[in-house]
C-alpha positions, 0 to 999 in steps of 0.5 A: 787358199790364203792369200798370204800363204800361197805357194804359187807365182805367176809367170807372163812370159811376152806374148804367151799365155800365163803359166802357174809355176811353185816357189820352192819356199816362203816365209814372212822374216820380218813381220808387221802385224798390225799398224800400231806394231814398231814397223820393219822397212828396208831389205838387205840380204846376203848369203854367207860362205858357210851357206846362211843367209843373213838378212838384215831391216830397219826397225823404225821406232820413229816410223819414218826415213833416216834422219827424219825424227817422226814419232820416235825421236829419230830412233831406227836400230837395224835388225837382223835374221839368219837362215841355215837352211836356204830359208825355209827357216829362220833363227830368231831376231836379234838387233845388229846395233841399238840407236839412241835417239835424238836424246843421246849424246852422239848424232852419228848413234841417233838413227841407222838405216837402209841397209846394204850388205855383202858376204865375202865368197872366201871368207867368214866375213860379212860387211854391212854398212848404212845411212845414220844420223840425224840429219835427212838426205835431203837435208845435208850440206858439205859441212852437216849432212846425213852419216855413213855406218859400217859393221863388220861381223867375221863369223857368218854374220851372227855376231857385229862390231860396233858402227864406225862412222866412215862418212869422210871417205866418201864425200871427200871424193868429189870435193874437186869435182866440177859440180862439188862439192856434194851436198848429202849422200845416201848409199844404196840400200840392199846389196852390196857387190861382189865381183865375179872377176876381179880379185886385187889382193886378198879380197874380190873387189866389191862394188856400192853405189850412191846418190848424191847431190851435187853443188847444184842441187842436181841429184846424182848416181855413182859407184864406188869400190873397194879391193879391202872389203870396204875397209878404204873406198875409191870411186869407180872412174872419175868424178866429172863423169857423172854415170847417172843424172836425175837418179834416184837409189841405185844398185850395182852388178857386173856384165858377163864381160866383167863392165859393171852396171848401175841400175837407179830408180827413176819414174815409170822404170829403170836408168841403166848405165855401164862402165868400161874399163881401161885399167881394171886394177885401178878402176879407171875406165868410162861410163857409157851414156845412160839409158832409159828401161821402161814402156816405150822401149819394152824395158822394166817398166814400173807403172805409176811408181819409183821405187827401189828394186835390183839386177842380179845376172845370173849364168843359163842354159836355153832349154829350147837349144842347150846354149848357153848364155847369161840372164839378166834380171831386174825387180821393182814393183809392177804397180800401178803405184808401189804394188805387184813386185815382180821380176823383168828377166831378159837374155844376154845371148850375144853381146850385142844385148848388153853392149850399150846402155841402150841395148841391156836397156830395151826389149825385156822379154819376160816378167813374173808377179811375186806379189799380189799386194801393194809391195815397194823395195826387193832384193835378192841373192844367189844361194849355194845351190843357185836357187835365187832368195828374193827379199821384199816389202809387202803389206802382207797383214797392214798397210804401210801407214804405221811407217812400215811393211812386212819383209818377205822372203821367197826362194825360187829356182831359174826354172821356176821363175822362167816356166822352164826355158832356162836353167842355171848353168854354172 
C-alpha cells in the first residue's frame, strides 16, 4: 500500500500490544508537491456552525517565517480551503488576504502568517487573526515589533473583510508590567478558543494565548480573551503573573471545571499550566505553578524536538464501566526530531487528575502515531458529529527544504483513536 494513502493509524496504548485502527477520512488540503512548488506551513482550522470546516495556511513566497524576507521579499499571503462534508472533500483554494511584500507601501501589508482561528458556536461568523509585518519576533522592540492582523468573515467563512492591524490592544497590556514592557509578541498559531461555559453578553468568550518577550529578554507565555469575538481584548489575570516562563508558542483549552489551560511548546514536551478563577466575568483569578509533560514523568513527550502541537478535551464514556468521564488530548510530534505526529490521550476521571498543573501533567496513558514521515505543527476541531479533524504538517511528496510541507487532514472517531475504550458522550 502506498504510504501516503494509507487508510490506517497506529494505537500504542501503555503496556498493551499495538492495535490497527482505520481513520474515517484523509485528504491532502494543502499539498507541496515538490521543493521548488510556493510552499504551505501553518495550520488553522475551525469548524463553522453550518457544519464546514474552514482551514486556513500560510503561502510562503518567501519560503520562511513572518517577518524574515527570504526569497520573496517577505511576501506570505494566507490561504484558505472549505469542507462541506466532515473532510472527505475539499472546495478549492482561495486566498484569504494577498501581501505585498517588502515593495509596497504598507509594512503592516508585507507578509501575514501563522494563523489562528475560531468559529463562533452561535453564529455565522468566524475570526481569524495572524502575525504580519516585516519585522521578526525575535526582532521587535516596544517601539518597532512584529504586527497583529485580524479578519472577520460572517458567512461561514467563504468570504473575509480586509485585515485590521490590532497590535496595540495587546502590547499595550503589559506596558505596566514588572518586567515590560514587551519587546515583540507572536500569537499562537492554530486554534483560538471557545469556551464551553462562559458566555458574557452576546458571545461565549474566546481564549488566545501568546509569547512574548519580556524587558529582560525572558520569553513568556500568557492568555488573553475576549467576550465580543475579539473585536477588544483583555489579559487573562494579571500581568506580574507570568502563567509560563521559558515557553515557547502555546495554545488554550478549558478543564471540565471551567479553569482554563495553557499548554507551551518546550524541548523534549509540554508546559502545562491552569488558571483559577475568582471572578469569571472579569476574568480575574490566579495561574497555578507550571509544569513540566514529558519522559520522566510519563507525560507528552516529544523525543528530540519543540514543536507546536495542541490540547483538545473532549467528553467520554469508559467502555470497559459506562462512566463517564472527560479525555484530554495533546498532539506534537513523537520524533526523534520533528517526526511521527501523534496523539497523547489521557483520563480526567476525577479531579484529582487535572487538579494541579503537576497532575494533568503526568502519566499520560495512551499515544497514536499519525504520521509516519518527518511531520511538525497540528491542530484539531471537534466536528458535528463529534468526530475529531486533525490538521498536520507532513513531508508527504518533499522535504521541507523548500520552506514548507504538505497540510494534511485526517478525521477520526474517539473510538478509533482509543482502539475502543471510549466513546464520545456528550
Amino acid at each position: 500500500m502506498n504510504k501516503h494513502l494509507a487508510l490506517t493509524i497506529f494505537c500504542a496504548c501503555l503496556g498493551t500490544s499495538v492495535h490497527a485502527q482505520e481513520i474515517i477520512s484523509q485528504y491532502e488540503v494543502f499539498p507541496t508537491l515538490q521543493e521548488t512548488d510556493i510552499p504551505y506551513r501553518i495550520p488553522a482550522i475551525g469548524t463553522a456552525r453550518n457544519g464546514d470546516i474552514v482551514a486556513v495556511a500560510d503561502f510562503r513566497y518567501c519560503r520562511t517565517d513572518i517577518g524574515l524576507m527570504g526569497t520573496g521579499d517577505g511576501r506570505i499571503d494566507l490561504r484558505a480551503r472549505i469542507s462541506q462534508d466532515k473532510g472527505a472533500t475539499w472546495g478549492n483554494i482561495f486566498t484569504v488576504v494577498k501581501a505585498h511584500g517588502r515593495s509596497g507601501d504598507e509594512a503592516f501589508y508585507t507578509g501575514f502568517g501563522d494563523p489562528c482561528i475560531v468559529a463562533d458556536r452561535e453564529s455565522d461568523r468566524v475570526l481569524l487573526m495572524s502575525c504580519a509585518g516585516n519585522i521578526p519576533f525575535w526582532g521587535g522592540t516596544r517601539e518597532k515589533h512584529q504586527l497583529v492582523a485580524r479578519f472577520y468573515s460572517n458567512d461561514n467563512g467563504r468570504t473575509w473583510s480586509q485585515p485590521e492591524e490590532i497590535s496595540e490592544q495587546f502590547y499595550s497590556l503589559f506596558d505596566k508590567a514588572k518586567n515590560g514592557p514587551i519587546r515583540s509578541m507572536f500569537i499562537g498559531s492554530g486554534k483560538i478558543h471557545q469556551s464551553r461555559y462562559t458566555k458574557v453578553g452576546k458571545y461565549y468568550r474566546i481564549y488566545c494565548s501568546n509569547l512574548a518577550t519580556d524587558a529582560n529578554g525572558e520569553h513568556i507565555n500568557y492568555i488573553l480573551y475576549s467576550d465580543d469575538f475579539g473585536e477588544t481584548w483583555k489579559l487573562l489575570g494579571d500581568a506580574d503573573d507570568v502563567p509560563i516562563i521559558k515557553g515557547d508558542e502555546p495554545k488554550a483549552e478549558e478543564l471540565p471545571d471551567g479553569r482554563v489551560l495553557i499548554s507551551s511548546r518546550m524541548g523534549g514536551g509540554r508546559f502545562f499550566n491552569i488558571f483559577t478563577f475568582d471572578d469569571v466575568a472579569n476574568g480575574t483569578g490566579k495561574w497555578d505553578k507550571q509544569a513540566t509533560s514529558g519522559k520522566e514523568n510519563h507525560g507528552t513527550e516529544a523525543l528530540g524536538n519543540s514543536c507546536n502541537g495542541e490540547p483538545l478535551i473532549v467528553p467520554v464514556q469508559r467502555t470497559s464501566d459506562g462512566k463517564c468521564m472527560h479525555l484530554a488530548l495533546q498532539s506534537v510530534p513523537f520524533g526523534n526530531g520533528r517526526a511521527n505526529v501523534g496523539i497523547y490521550y489521557k483520563e480526567l476521571a476525577s479531579e484529582a487528575d487535572y487538579a494541579t498543573p503537576a497532575a494533568f501533567a503526568a502519566n499520560w496513558q495512551g499515544k497514536v502515531q499519525l504520521s509516519h514521515l518527518p511531520s511538525a505543527y497540528s491542530t484539531m476541531t471537534l466536528l458535528k458529529d463529534n468526530t475529531i479533524g486533525f490538521f498536520f504538517e507532513e513531508e508527504t511528496h518533499c522535504g521541507h527544504e523548500g520552506g514548507g510541507f504538505t497540510l494534511m487532514y485526517k478525521r477520526f472517531s474517539i473510538e478509533g483513536l482509543t482502539d475502543g475504550a471510549y466513546k464520545y458522550k456528550k
